[in-house]
Jmol script that loads the backbone (N, CA, C; Angstrom):
load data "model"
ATOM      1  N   UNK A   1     -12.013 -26.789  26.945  1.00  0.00           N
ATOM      2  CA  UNK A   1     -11.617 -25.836  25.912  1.00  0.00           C
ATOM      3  C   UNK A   1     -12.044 -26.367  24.547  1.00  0.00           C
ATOM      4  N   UNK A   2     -12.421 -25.630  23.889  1.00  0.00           N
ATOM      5  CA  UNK A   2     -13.237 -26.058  22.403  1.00  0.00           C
ATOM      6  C   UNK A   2     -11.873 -26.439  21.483  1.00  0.00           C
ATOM      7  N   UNK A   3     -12.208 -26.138  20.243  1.00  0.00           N
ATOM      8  CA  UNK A   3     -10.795 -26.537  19.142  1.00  0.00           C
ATOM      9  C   UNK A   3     -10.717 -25.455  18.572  1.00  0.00           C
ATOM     10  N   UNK A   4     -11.331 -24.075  18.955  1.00  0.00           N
ATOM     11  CA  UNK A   4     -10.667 -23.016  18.543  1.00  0.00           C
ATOM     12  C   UNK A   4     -10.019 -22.360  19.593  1.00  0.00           C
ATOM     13  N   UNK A   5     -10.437 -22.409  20.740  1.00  0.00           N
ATOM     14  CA  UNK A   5      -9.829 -21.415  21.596  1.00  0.00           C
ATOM     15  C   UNK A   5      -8.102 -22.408  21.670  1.00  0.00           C
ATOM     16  N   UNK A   6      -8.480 -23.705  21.686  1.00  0.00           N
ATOM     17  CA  UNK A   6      -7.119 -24.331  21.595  1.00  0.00           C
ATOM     18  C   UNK A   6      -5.827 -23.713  20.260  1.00  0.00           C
ATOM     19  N   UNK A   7      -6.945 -23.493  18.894  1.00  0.00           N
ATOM     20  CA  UNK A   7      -6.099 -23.256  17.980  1.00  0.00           C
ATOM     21  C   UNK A   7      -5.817 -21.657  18.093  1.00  0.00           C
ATOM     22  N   UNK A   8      -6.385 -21.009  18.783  1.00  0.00           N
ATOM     23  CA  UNK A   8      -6.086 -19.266  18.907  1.00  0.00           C
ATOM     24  C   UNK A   8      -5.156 -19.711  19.878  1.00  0.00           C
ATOM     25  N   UNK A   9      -5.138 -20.339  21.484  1.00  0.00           N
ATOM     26  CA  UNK A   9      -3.740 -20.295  22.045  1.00  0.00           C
ATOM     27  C   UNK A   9      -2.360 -20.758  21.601  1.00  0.00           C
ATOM     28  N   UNK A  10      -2.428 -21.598  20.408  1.00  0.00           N
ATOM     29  CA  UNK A  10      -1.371 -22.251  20.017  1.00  0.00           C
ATOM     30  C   UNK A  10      -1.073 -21.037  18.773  1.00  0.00           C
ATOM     31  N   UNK A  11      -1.418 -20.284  17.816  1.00  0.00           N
ATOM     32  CA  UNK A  11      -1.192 -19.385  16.908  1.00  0.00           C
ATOM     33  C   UNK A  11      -0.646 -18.408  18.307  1.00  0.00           C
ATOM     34  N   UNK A  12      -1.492 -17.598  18.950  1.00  0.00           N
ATOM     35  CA  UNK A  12      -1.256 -16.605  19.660  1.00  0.00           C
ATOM     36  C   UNK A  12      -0.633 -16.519  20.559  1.00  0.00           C
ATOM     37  N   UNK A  13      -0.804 -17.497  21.972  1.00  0.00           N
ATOM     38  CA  UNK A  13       0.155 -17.478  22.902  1.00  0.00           C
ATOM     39  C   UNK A  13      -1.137 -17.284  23.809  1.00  0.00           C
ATOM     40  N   UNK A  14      -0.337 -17.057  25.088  1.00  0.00           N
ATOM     41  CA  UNK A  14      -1.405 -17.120  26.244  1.00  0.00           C
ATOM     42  C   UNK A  14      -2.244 -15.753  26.453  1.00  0.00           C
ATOM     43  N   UNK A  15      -3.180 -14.937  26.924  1.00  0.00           N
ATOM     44  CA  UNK A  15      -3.578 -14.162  27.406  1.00  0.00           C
ATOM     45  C   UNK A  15      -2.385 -13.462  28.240  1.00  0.00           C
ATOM     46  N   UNK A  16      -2.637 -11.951  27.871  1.00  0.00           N
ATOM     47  CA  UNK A  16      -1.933 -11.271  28.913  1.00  0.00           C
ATOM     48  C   UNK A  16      -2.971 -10.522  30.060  1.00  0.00           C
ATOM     49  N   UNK A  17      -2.848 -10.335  31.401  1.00  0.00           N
ATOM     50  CA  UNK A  17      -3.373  -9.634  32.288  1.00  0.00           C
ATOM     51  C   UNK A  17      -3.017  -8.096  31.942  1.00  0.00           C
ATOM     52  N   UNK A  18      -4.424  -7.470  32.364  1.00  0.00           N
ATOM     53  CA  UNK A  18      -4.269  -5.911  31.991  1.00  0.00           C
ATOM     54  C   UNK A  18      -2.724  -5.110  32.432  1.00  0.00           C
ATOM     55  N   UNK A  19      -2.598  -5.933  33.895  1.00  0.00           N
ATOM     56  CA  UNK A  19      -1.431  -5.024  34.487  1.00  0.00           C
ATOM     57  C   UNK A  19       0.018  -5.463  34.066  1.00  0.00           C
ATOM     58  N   UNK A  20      -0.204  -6.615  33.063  1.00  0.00           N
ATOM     59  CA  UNK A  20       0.676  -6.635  31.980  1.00  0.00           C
ATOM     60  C   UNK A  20       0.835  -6.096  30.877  1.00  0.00           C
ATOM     61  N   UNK A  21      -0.298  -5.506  30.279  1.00  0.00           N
ATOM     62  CA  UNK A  21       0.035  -4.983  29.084  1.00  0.00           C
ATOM     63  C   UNK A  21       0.950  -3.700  29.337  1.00  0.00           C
ATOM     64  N   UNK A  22       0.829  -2.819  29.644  1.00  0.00           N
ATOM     65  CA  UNK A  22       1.534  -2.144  29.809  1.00  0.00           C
ATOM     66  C   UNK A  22       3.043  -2.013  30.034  1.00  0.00           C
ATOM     67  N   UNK A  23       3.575  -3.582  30.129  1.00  0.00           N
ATOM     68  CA  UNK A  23       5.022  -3.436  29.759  1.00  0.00           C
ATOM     69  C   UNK A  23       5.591  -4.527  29.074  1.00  0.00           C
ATOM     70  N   UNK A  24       4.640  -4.672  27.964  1.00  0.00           N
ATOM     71  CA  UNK A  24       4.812  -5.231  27.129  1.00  0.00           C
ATOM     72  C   UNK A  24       5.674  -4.384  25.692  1.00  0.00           C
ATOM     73  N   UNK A  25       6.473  -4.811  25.199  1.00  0.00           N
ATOM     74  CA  UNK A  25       7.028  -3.902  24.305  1.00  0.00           C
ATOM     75  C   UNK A  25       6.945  -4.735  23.018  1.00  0.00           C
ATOM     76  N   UNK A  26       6.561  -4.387  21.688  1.00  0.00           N
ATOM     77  CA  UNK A  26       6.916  -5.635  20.296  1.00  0.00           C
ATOM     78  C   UNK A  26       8.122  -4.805  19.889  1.00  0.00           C
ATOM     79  N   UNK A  27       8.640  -6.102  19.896  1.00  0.00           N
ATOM     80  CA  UNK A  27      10.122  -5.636  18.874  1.00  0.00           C
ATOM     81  C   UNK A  27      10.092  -4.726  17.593  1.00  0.00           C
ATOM     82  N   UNK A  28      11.274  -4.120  17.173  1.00  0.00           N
ATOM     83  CA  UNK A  28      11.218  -2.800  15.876  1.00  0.00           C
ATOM     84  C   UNK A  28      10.661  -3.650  14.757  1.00  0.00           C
ATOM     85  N   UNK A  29      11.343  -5.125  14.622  1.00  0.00           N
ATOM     86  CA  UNK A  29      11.652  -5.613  13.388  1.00  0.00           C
ATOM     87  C   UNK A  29       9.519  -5.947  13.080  1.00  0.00           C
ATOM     88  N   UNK A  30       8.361  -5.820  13.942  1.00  0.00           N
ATOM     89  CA  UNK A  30       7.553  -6.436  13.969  1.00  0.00           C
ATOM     90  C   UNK A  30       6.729  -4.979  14.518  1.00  0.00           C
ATOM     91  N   UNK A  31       6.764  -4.174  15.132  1.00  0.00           N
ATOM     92  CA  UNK A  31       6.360  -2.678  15.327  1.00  0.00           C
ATOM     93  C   UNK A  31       6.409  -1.921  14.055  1.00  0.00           C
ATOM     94  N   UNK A  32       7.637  -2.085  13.576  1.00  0.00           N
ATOM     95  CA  UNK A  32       7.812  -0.852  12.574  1.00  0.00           C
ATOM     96  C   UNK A  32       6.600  -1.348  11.478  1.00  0.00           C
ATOM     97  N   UNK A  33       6.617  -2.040  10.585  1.00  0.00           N
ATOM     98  CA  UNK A  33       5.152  -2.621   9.734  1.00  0.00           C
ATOM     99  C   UNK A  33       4.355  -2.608   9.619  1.00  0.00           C
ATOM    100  N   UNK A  34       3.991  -3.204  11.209  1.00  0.00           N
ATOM    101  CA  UNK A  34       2.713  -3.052  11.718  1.00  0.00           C
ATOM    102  C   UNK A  34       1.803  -1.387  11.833  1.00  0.00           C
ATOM    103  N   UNK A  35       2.994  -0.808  12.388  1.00  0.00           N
ATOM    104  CA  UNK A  35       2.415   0.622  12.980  1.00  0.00           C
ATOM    105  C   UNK A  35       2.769   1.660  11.452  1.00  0.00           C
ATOM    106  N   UNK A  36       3.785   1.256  10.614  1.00  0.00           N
ATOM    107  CA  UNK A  36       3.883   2.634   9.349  1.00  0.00           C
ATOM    108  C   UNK A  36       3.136   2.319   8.381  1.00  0.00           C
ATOM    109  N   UNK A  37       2.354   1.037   8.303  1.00  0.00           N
ATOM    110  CA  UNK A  37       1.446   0.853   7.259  1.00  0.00           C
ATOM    111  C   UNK A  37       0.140   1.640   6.946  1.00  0.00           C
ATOM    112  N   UNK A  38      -0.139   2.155   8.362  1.00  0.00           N
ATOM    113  CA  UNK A  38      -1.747   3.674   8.041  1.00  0.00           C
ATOM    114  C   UNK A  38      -0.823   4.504   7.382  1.00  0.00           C
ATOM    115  N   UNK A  39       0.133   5.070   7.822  1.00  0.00           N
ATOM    116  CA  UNK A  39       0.854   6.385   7.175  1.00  0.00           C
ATOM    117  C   UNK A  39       0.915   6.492   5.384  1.00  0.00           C
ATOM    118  N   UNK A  40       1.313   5.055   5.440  1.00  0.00           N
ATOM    119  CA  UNK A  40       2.202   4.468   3.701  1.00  0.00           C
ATOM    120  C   UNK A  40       1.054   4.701   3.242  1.00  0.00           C
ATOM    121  N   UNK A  41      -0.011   4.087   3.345  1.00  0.00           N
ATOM    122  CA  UNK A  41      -1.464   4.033   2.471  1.00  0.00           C
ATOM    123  C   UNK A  41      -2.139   5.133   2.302  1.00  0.00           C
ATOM    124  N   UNK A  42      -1.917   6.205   3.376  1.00  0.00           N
ATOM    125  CA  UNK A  42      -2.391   7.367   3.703  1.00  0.00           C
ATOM    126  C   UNK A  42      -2.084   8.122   2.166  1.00  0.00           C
ATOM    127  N   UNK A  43      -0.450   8.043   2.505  1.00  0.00           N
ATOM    128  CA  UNK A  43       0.206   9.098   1.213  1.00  0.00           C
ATOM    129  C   UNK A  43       0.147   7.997   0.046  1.00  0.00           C
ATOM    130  N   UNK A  44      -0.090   6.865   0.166  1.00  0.00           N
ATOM    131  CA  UNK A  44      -0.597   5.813  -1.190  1.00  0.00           C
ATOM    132  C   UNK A  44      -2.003   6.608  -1.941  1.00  0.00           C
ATOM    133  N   UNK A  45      -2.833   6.920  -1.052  1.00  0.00           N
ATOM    134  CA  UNK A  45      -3.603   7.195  -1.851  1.00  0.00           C
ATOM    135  C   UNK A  45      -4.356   8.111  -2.197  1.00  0.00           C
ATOM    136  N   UNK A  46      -3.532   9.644  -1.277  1.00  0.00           N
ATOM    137  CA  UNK A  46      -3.953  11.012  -1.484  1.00  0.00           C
ATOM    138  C   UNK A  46      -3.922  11.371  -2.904  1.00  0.00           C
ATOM    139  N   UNK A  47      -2.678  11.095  -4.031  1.00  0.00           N
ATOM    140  CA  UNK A  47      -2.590  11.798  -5.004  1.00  0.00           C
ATOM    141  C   UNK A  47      -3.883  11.266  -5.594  1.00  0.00           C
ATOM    142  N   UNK A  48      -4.803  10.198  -6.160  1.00  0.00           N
ATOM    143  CA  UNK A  48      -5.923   9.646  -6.455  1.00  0.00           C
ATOM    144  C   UNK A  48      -6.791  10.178  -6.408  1.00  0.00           C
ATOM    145  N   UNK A  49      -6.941  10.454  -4.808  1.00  0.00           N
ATOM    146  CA  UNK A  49      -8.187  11.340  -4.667  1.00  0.00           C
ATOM    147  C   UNK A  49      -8.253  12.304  -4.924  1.00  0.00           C
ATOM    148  N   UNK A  50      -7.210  13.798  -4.983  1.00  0.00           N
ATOM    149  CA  UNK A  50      -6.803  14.610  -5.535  1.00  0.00           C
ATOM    150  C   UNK A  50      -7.304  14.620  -6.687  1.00  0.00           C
ATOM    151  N   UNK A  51      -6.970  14.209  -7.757  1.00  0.00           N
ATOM    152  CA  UNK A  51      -7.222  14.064  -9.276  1.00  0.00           C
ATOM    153  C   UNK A  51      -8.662  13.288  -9.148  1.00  0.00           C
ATOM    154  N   UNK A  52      -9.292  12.389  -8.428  1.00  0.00           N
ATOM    155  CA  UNK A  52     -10.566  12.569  -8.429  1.00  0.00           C
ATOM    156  C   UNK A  52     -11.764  13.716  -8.373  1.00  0.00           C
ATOM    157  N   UNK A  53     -11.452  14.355  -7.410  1.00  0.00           N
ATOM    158  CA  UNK A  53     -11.918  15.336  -7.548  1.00  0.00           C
ATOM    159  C   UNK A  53     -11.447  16.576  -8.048  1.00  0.00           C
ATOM    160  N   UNK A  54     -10.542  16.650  -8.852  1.00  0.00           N
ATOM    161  CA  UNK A  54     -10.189  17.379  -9.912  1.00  0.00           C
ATOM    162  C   UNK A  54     -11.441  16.977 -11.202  1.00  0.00           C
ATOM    163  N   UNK A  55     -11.406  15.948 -11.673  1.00  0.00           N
ATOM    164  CA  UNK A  55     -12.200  15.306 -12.710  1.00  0.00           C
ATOM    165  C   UNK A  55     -13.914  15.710 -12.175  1.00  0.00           C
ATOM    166  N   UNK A  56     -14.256  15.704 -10.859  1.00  0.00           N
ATOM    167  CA  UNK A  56     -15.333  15.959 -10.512  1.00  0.00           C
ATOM    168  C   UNK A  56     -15.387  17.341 -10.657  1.00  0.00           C
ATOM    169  N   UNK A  57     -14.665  18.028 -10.608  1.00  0.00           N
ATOM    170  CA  UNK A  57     -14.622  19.482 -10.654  1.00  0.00           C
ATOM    171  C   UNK A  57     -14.933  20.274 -12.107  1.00  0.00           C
ATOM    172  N   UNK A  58     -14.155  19.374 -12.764  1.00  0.00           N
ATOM    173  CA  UNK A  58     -14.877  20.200 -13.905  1.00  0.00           C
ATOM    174  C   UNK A  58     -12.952  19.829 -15.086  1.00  0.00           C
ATOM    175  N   UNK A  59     -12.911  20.024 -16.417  1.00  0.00           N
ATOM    176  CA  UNK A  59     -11.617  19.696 -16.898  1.00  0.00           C
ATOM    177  C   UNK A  59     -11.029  21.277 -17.015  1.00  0.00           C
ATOM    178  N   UNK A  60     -11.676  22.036 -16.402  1.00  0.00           N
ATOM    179  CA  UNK A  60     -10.858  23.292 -16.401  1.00  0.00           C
ATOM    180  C   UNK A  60      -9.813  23.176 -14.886  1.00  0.00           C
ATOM    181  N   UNK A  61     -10.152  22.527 -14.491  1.00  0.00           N
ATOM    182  CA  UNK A  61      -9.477  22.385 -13.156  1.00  0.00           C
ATOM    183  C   UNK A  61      -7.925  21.423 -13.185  1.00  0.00           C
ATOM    184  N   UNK A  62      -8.176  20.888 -14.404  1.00  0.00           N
ATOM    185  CA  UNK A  62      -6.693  20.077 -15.082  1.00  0.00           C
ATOM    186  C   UNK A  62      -5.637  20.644 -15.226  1.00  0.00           C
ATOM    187  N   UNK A  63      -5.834  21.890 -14.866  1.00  0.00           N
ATOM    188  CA  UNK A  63      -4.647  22.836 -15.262  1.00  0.00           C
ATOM    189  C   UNK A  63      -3.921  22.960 -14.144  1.00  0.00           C
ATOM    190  N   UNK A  64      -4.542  22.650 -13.085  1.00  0.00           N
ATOM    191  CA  UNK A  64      -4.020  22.549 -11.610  1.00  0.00           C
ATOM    192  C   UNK A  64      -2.920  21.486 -11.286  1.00  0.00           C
ATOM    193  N   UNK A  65      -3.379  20.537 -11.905  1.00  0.00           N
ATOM    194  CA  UNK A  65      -2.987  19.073 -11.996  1.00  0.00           C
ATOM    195  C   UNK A  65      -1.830  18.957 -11.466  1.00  0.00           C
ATOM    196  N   UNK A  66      -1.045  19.218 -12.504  1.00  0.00           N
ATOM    197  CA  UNK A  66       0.490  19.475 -12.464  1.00  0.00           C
ATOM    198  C   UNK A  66       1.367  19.958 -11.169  1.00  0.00           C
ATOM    199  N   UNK A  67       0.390  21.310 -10.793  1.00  0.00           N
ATOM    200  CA  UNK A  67       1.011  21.810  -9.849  1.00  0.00           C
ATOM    201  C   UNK A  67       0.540  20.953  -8.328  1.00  0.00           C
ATOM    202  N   UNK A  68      -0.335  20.295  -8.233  1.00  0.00           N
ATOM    203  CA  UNK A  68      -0.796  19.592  -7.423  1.00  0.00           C
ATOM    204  C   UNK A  68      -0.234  18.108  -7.046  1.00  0.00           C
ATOM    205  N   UNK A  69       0.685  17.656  -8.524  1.00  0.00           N
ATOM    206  CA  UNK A  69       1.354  16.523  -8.672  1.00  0.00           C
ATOM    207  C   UNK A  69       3.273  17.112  -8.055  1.00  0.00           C
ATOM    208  N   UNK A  70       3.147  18.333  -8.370  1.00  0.00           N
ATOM    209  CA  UNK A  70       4.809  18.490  -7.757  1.00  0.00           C
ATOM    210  C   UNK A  70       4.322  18.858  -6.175  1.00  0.00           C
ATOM    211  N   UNK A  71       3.220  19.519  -5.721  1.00  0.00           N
ATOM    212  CA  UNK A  71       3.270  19.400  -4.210  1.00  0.00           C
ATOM    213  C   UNK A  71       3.249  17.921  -3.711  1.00  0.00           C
ATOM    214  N   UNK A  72       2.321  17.096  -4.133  1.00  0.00           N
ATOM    215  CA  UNK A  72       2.218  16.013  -3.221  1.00  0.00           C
ATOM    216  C   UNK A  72       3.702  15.268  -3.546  1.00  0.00           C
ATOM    217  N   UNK A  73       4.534  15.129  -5.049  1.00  0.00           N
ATOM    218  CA  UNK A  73       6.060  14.710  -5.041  1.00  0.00           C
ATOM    219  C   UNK A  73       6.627  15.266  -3.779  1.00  0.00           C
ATOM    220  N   UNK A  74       6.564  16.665  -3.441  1.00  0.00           N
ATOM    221  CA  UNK A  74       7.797  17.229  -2.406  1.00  0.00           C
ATOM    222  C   UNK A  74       7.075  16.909  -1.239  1.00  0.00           C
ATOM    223  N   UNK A  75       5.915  16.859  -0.710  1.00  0.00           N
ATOM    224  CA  UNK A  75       5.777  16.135   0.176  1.00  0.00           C
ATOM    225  C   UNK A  75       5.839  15.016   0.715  1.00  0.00           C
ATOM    226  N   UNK A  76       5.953  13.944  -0.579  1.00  0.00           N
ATOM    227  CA  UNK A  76       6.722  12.676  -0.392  1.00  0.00           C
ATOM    228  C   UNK A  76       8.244  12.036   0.059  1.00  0.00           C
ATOM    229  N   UNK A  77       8.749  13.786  -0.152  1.00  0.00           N
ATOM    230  CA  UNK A  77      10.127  13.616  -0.028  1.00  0.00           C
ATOM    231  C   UNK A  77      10.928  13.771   1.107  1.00  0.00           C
TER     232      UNK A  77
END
end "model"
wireframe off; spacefill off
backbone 0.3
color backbone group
């Protein structure tokens, strides 16, 4: 065994067999983070792009703004 595969089993743990994965479960405290962090970033960074292409659009389109800033608020909510 080389000195990385040694240092990936000692960080990681052993290999699981395929017909193990499947009942493998990660705990909430280490699931929840892992898995709501696409969502968070998702709505992190819609309003941005929004008003990006508002600005690409033209500054008559600023007038929208507003109303585009209370939809994405109530959809945050």
């Amino acid at each position: 065994m080389s000195v990385g595969d040694v240092s990936k089993r000692i960080l990681l743990g052993r290999k699981l067999r395929s017909s193990q994965l499947g009942e493998t479960l990660l705990p909430k405290r280490i699931a929840l983070p892992v898995f709501a962090s696409d969502a968070l970033s998702s709505v992190a960074y819609a309003p941005d792009e929004v008003f990006i292409m508002l600005a690409v659009a033209g500054a008559s389109t600023y007038v929208w703004s507003w109303k585009i800033g209370l939809a994405v608020a109530l959809v945050m909510l």
